[in-house]
N, C-alpha and C positions, 0 to 999 in steps of 0.2 A: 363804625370805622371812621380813620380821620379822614376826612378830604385829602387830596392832591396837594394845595395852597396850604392848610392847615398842617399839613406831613413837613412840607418843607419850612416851614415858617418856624417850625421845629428842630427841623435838622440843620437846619448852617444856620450859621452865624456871619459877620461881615468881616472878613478880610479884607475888604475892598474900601471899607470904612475904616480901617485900621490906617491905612495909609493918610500920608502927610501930604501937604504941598509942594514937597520935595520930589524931584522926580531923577535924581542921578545916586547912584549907588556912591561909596567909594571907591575911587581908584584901583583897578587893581594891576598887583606889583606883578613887574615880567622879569623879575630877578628868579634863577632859579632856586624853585620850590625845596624846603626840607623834607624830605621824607625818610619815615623810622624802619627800618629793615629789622625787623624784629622777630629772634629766633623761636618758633615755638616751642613750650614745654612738654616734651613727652608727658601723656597723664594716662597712665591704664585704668581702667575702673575696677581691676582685684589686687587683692594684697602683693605688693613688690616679691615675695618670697613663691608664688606660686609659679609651679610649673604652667608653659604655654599651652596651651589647646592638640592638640592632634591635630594636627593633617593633612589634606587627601592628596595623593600624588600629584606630582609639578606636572601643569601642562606643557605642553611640546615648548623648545626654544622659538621663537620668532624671528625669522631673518631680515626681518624687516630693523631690528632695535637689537641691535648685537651687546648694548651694556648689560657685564654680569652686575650689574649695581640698580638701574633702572629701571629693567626689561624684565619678561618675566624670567624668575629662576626662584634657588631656593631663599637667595637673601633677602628682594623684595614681597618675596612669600610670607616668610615669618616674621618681617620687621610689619607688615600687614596685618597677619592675623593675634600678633600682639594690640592693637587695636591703640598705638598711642595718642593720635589725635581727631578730632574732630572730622575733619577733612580728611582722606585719603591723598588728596594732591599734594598736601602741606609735605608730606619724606621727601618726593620727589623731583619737588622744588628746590630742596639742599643740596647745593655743591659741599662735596666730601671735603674736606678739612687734611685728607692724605691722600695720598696716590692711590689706582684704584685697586694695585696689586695689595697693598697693606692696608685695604679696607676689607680687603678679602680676605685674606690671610688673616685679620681681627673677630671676622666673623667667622670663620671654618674654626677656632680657636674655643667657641660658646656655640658649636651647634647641636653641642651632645648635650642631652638635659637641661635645656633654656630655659632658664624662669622671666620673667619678666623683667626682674632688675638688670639680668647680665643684656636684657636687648636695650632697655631704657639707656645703660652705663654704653654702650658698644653708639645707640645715637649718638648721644650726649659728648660723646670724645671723637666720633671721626666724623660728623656730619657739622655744618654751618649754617646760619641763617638764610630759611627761605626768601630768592629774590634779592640774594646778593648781587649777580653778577648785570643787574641791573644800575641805571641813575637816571635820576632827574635833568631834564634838560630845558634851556630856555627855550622861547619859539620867540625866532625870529621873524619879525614885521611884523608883532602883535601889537595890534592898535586897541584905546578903548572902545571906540563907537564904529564900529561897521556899518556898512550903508543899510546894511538889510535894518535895521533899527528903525530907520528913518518909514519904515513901511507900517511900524507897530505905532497903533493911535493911543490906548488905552494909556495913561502913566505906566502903574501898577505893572503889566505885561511888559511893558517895554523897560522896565529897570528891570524885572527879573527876567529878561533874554537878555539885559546886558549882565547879568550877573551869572548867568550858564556859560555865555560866550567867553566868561572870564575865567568858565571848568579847567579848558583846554590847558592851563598854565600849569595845572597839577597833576595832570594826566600823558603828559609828554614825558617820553624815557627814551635811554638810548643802552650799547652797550657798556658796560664798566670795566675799559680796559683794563683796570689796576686790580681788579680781583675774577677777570676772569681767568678760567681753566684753559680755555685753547687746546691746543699741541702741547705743552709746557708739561704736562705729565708729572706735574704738581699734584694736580686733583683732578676731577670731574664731576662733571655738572651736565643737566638731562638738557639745559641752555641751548636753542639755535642761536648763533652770534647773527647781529645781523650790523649793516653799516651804517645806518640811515637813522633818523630821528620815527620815534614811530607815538602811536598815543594810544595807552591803555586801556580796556575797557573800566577794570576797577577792581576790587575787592581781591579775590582768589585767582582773578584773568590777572596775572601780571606780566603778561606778556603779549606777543601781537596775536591778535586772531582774527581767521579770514573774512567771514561776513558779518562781525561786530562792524568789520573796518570801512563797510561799503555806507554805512550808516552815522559811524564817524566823520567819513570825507563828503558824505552831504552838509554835516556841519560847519565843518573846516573853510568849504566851498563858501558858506555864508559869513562864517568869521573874516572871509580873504584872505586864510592860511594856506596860500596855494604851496608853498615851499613844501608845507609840513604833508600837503598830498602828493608835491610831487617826491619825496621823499618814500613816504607810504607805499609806492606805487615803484620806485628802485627796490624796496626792500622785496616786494613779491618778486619782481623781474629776476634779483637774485634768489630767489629760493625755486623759480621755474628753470633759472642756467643750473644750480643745483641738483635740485632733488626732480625736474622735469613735471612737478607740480605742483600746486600751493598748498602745505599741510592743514588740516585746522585750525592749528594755534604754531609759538617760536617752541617749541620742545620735542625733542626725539621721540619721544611716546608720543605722540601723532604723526609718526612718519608713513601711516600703512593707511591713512584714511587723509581726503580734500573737507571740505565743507561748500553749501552751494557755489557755487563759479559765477562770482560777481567781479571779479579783476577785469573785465572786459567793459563790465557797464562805470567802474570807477573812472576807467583811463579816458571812455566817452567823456564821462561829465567832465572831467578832469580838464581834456580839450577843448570841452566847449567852452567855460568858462572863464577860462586862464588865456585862450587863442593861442597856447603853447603846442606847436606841431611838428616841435625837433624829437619827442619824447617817444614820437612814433615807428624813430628808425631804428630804435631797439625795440619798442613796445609789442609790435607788428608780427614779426616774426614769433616772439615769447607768447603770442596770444593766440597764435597756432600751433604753440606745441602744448600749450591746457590743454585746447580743443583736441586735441590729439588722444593726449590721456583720458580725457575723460571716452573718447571714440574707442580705446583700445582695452580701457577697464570697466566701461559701465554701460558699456553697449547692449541693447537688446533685439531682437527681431522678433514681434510681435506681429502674428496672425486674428486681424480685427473680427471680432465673432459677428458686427453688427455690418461690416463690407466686403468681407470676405479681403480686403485689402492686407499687404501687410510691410509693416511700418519699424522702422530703428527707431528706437527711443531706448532710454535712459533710469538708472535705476540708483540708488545705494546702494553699495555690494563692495564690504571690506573683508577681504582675506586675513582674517583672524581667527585662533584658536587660542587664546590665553584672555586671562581678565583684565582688562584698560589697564596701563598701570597707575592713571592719576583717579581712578578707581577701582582698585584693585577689591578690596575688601567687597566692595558691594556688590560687584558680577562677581566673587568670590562666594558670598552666600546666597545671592537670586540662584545659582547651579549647585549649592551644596546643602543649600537648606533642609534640614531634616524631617522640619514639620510639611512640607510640600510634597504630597504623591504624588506620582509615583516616584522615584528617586531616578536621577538623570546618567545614562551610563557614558563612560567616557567621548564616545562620539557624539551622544548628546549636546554633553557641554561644550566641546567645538563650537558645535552648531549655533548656539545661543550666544556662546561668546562671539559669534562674527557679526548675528543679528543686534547685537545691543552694539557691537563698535559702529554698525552701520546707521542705528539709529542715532547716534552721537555726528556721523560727516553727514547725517541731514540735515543738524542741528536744534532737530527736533527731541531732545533727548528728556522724557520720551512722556509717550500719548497713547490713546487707545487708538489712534488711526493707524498705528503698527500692532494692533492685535490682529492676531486671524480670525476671529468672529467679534464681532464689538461687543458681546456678552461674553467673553472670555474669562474664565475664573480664578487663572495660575497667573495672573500677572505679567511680569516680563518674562515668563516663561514661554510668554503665547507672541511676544512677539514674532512679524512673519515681516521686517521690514524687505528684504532683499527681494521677496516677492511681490514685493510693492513697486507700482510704478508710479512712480509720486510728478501730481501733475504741476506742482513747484518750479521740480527740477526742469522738467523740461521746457515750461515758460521762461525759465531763466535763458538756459541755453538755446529758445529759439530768437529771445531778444539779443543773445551774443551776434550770432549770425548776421541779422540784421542791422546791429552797431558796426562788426567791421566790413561790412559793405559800404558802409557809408564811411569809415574812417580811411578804408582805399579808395573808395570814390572813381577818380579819373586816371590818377596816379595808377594803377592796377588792377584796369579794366575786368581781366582775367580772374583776380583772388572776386576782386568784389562780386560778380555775377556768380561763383562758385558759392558764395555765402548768400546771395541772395536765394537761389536755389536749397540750399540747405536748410535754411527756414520757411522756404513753402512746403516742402518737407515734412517739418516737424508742423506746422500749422495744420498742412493736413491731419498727422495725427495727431496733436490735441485736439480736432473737433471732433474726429472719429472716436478714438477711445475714450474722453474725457469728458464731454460735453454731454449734459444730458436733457433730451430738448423736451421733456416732459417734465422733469424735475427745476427746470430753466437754472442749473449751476453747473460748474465743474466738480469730478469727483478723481480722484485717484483710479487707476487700473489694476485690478490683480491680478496678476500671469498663472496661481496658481489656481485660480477659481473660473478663471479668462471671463471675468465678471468686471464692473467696475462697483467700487465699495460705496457704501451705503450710509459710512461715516462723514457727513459735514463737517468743516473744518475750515479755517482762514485760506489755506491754502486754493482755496476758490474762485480765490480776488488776482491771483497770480496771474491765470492769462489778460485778465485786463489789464493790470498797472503795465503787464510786456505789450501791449498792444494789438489782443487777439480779441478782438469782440463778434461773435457770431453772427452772421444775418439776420438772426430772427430776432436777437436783440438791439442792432445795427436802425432795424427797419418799427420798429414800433415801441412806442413810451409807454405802452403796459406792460408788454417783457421787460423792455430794460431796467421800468425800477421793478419786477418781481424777482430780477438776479439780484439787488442790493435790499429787498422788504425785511434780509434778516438783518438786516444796519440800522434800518429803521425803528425794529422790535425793540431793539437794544437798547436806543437812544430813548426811547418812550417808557421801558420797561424795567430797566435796572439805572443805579448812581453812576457806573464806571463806563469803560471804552468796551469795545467788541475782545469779547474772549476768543481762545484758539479754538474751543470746540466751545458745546453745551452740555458735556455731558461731565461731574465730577467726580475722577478718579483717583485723586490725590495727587496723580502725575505734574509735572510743572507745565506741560505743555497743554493742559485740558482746564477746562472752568474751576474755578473762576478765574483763572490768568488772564492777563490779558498785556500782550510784548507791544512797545514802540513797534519795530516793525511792523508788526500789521497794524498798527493804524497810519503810516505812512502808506504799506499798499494800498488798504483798502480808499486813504483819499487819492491816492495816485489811479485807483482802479474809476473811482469816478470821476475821476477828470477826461480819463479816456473817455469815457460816453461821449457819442455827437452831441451837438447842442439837440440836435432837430428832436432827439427822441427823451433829451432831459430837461427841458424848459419848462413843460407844464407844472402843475400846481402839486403839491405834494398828497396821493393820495389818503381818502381818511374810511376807517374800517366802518360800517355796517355798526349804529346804534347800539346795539347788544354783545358788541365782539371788540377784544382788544385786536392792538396793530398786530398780533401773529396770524388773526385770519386773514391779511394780506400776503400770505407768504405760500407762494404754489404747495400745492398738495404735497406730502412725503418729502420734499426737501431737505428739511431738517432731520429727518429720520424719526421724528419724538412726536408725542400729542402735547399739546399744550402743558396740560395736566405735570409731565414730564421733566419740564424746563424747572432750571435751577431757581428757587425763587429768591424772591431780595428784600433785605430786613429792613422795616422801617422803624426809625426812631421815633418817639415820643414821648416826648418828658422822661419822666422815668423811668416808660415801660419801653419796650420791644415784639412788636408784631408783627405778622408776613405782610406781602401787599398779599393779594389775592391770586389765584393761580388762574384763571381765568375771568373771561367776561370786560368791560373798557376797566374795573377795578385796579387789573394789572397793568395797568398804562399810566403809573403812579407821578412819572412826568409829564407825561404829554401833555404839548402843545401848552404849557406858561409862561412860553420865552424867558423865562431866567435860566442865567446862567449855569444853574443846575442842569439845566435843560439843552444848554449849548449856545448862549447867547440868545440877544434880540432881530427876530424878524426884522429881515431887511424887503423893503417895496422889491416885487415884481421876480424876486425869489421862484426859481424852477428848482423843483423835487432833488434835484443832483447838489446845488447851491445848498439847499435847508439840511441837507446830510453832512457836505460838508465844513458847514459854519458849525455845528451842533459838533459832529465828531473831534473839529479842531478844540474849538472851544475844551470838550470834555476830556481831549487829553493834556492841553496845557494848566488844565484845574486838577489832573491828578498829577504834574510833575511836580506843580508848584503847593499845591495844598498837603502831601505827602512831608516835602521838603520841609517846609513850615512846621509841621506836626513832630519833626526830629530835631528842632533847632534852629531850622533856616531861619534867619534876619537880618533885611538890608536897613541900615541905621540911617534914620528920617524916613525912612519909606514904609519899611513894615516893621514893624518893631518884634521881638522875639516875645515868645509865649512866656507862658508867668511857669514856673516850677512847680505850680499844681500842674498846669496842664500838658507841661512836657513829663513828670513822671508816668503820666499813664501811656506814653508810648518809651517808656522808659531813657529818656533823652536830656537831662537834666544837664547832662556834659557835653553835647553834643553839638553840633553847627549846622544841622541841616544833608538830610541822604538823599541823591538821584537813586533813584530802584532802578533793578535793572525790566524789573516785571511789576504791575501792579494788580490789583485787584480789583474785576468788573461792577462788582458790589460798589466799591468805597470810589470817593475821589481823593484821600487822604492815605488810601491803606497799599503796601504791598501786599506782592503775590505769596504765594505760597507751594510748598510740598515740592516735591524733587530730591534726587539725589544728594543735596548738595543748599546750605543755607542762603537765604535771598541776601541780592550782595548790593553792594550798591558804589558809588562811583560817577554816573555808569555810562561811560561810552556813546553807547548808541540811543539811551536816552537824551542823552544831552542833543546829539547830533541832529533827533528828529523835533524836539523841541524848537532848535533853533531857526530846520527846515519851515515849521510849522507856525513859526512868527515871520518869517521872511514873508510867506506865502497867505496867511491869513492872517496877518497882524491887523488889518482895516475892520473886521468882524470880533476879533477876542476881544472879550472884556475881560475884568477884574474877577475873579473865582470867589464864592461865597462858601468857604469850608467847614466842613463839619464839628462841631463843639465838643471838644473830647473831655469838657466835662457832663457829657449828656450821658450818662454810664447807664446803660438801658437793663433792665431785668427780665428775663421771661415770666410771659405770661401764657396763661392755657388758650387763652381765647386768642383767635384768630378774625381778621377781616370779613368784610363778608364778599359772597364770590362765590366759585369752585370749590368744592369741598375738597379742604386740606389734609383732610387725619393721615396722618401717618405719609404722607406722602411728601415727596423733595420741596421744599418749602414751606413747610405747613410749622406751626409753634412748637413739634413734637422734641425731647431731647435727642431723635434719630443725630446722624450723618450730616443730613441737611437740614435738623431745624434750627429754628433762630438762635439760638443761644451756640451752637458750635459755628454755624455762619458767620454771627458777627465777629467772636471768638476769632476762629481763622485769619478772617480776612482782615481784621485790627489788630486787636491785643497778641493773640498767639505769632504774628508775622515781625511784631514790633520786637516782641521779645527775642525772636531768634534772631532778627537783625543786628540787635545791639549786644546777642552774647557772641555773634561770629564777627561783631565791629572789636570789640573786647577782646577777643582770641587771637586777633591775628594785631592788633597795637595800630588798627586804622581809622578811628575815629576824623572823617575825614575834615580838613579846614579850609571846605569848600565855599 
């Protein structure tokens, strides 16, 4: 087996040595950005002359999406199951090109024996370019060097946060008066207009979205684009005088579902930073009528089986009977799929159709933490979100509570103490149903089981970054790092950041993924720890046992054996690390940057998580970036065209993911509905968060050489016996060769055929 030193001495290469004594980017321009609004090509995959598919009867109308063009019916039925693009969001996204009555009347005209050409020809002449009724807008007060800069030591690091900070410029949209639909009954378009400047997350997101946003205006916050958050932050307040609550995203096909309710913690930070406190006299009221809706539509009353107590909390739960329409197609065959027994009868599919919209306003779309048994075998048939009580959601909203007691403060003695009350509350029950003081983590609650789920999952980190830390981890530094030992695992055990679960299911939300988001909670969850019980030293496992025998019993739900394993390069070949034993601790403790930077003196257990995790995410934003194009001229220079064809990026500039992969610090994520995108928004945002804040620790990234093109081999490490099981050399699911596969080569590839598809090759 190679050593640890020898594995890495292997695997990266110097980035860090690539760099010049140059340390300022170019300038970047604050003229507004060109962007291509490029119409997609219908492209069926059978011959143009062939009759459409059969079928299955239109589900119920939605009163929620009255367009007979958007919403479901029979139009957007069959311009679906002709199957013309890539994307299902991509129809949806086109404003009609005619009024909606003679788009209708164009299509009642071909509904009798459709072939394919008369639906391609019927697009093609009443539909326009997706993301027209968008533009590009400048940001005013963009400056080049933000103060938060001044906090980053490293060169290297500190040109490329000046060079993300510089995203914002391209990611700023607003409405496009001159070709929107409106009233004008011109056309229509599935478009919420909105009035205010707002900033995209990227790719296929062309438009606003709620908890992308909370993560962008962390960023904004460090750029000093306070305008562009205060701006962000009118555009919700009008879609709460609106629609009386904040959609998912700017489009009418999300009018029936929120995403988590983060507009309360935005307007916090928003005021703390800016000391803007006029934005309150509207903010105030609109931030009570959320709370409202979320009190009057996702309310629960939960009887505790462990206190007999019983508790309101909160759940997903979207009244839907029809298939998404910006994916239509896909809940169209998860409920009609033939080869899936048993076949689903019409109530069924309701049922499933409201479960997968629900798992979409968790924003978790979607994971095995919404199946009803974690060995579930029908897939998203088994989803059982709405009986889920997801202890996300209600960390979020017991933090709301808490922020506007303190944003009424003196001023309104009476609201404030009402919301203070309302979070001891929910405090109470998230330690009651959620907390589990044998397993020492939070878990979700199931109302159908009146069990809590067994599934581990990011969402764990949630009451800490809100600020609920249990006494028994409050009061002792062996609990409190046995709630973060599986942070530790990660950082010792695999290349990337903490994934959302450990178990891989293909899903976008389970391993190897691994979201910005949660690696801002989970550093936000350790900061929350008192000093008193995180100072000590970082514990180290037992001689004979890697860092997962630090992790309380059943926690993670898996045996060692279990966990996904991680491929290591060498030279030519490709081998597992080992599935057990210190083997699998492939990084630990060589302070390189691999590893999460360099030991700093006098370092507590909480401190060594967090320099490592920042470290490890700022080397997958930037080392990914690099791998697609990225180059800042005199600093880092761009890859040679060997080494960008193998992530297929020869024409490229460099991609923010929106998700990466725990494996790679170069590679995105993978698998989901919908192809990895990039841009990205809230990558950027926590990026920037995460130089502000640990710019004094990050160093220079040593990335992986992608001309190190590894081959399988039979022989594996020594260790744990691998045969056949999740990480072992075998050609299964999970061995090395689809591994590495996934999480590089096959992620690159679809990156740059869905960059290709839609004309965004971005010139970030």
């Amino acid at each position: 087996m190679l050593t640890a030193s020898a594995t890495l001495a292997l695997l990266f290469h110097g980035v860090a040595r690539a760099q010049s004594t140059s340390t300022a980017p170019a300038a970047v321009s604050t003229a507004v950005p060109t962007i291509t609004i490029s119409t997609a090509v219908p492209s069926p995959s059978v011959a143009l002359s062939s009759p459409l598919p059969s079928q299955v009867a239109l589900p119920s109308k939605q009163a929620w999406c009255p367009s007979e063009i958007f919403c479901a019916g029979a139009l957007l039925q069959t311009v679906n199951v002709a199957n013309l693009y890539p994307d299902d969001k991509t129809f949806v996204d086109k404003p009609t090109s005619k009024d909606a009555q003679a788009v209708l009347a164009d299509f009642q005209n071909i509904s009798n024996s459709t072939t394919y050409q008369q639906i391609v020809d019927f697009v093609d002449s009443d539909f326009t370019g997706e993301g027209l009724e968008l533009e590009a807008l400048a940001l005013p007060g963009f400056t080049q060097n933000p103060p938060f800069l001044n906090n980053v030591t490293a060169p290297l690091p500190k040109v490329f946060a000046q060079t993300v900070h510089g995203f914002w410029t391209q990611l700023a949209r607003g409405t496009n008066a001159s070709t929107l639909c409106g009233s004008s009954g011109k056309c229509e378009s599935s478009l919420i207009p909105l009035n205010h400047t707002f900033v995209v997350p990227g790719g296929r997101f062309r438009e606003i979205y709620y908890w992308d946003s909370f993560w962008i205006v962390e960023g904004l916050i460090e750029s000093q684009l306070f305008s562009i958050v205060n701006d962000t932050l009118q555009n919700f307040m009008d879609q709460l005088d609106q629609f009386g609550f904040i959609p998912n995203g700017g489009r009418i096909y999300y009018l029936n579902r929120s995403q988590p309710p983060l507009f309360i913690q935005m307007l916090a930070r928003y005021v703390e930073t800016s000391g803007d406190k006029t934005i309150l006299k509207r903010a105030l009221p609109l931030a009570e009528k959320e709370l409202k809706w979320w009190s009057d539509n996702r309310s629960l009353q939960i009887k505790s089986p462990f206190t007999n107590q019983t508790h309101t909390v909160f759940h997903y739960a979207v009244n839907n009977s029809a298939p998404r329409p910006e994916s239509y197609l896909t809940d169209y065959t998860t409920a009609n799929d033939p080869t899936v027994t048993p076949a689903l009868n019409g109530t069924e599919k309701a049922a499933l159709y409201a479960e997968l919209a629900s798992g979409a306003e968790a924003g978790w779309d979607y994971t095995m933490r919404w199946y009803s048994t974690p060995n579930a075998t029908n897939g998203l048939r088994s989803l059982n979100v709405r009986n889920t009580v997801g202890v996300d959601l209600n960390s979020i909203l017991y933090k709301n509570h808490v922020l506007l007691a303190g944003l009424y403060g003196s001023s309104n003695q009476t609201a404030s103490s009402r919301h203070t009350a309302a979070a001891a509350s929910l405090k109470t029950a998230i330690l009651d149903l959620f907390w589990d003081s044998k397993k020492l983590a939070f878990y979700d609650f199931i109302r159908n089981t009146n069990s809590r789920s067994t599934v581990f999952t990011a969402a764990a980190f949630y009451p800490f970054w809100s600020g609920i830390v249990p006494p028994e981890v409050a009061s002792s530094a062996e609990t409190a790092f046995s709630v973060f030992s599986s942070v530790n695992m990660v950082l010792n055990r695999y290349n990337g950041t903490f994934p959302t679960t450990f178990v891989d299911t293909g899903l976008q939300w389970d391993a190897p993924n691994a979201w910005p988001p949660h690696q801002y909670i989970i550093l936000q969850a350790l900061r929350a720890i008192p000093t008193n019980v995180s100072k000590a030293a970082l514990p180290t496992p037992a001689s004979n046992q890697s860092t997962f025998d630090l992790i309380p019993a059943g926690q993670l739900g898996l045996d060692e054996s279990e966990l996904p394993g991680q491929p290591v390069h060498g030279g030519t070949t490709i081998v597992n690390s080992t599935l057990t034993g210190p083997g699998a601790d492939l990084n630990k403790a060589n302070n390189t940057v691999a590893n999460g930077g360099s030991a700093v003196l006098g370092e507590g257990w909480s401190q060594v998580l967090q320099r490592q995790l920042a470290n490890r995410y700022f080397a997958s934003a930037l080392c990914s970036w690099h791998a697609t194009g990225g180059e800042i001229p005199g600093v880092l220079p761009r890859l040679s065209d060997q080494e960008l064809n193998v992530t297929l990026s020869t024409n490229n500039t460099g991609n923010m993911f929106e998700k990466f992969s725990n494996l790679d610090i170069d590679s995105a994520g993978r698998g989901g509905e919908y192809t990895v995108q990039a841009g990205f928004g809230w990558t950027n945002g926590v990026l920037l968060w995460v130089a502000s804040n640990y710019g004094g620790v990050i160093e220079a990234p040593l990335c992986p050489d992608l001309l190190d093109t590894p081959t399988a081999t039979s022989g594996s490490s020594s260790g744990g016996s691998s045969s056949g099981a999740p990480g072992s050399s075998s050609t299964g699911k999970s061995g090395a060769t689809s591994l590495y596969g996934a999480s590089k080569e096959s992620a690159f590839v679809t990156v740059s055929l869905v960059l290709g598809a839609i004309g965004m090759h971005l010139r970030l």
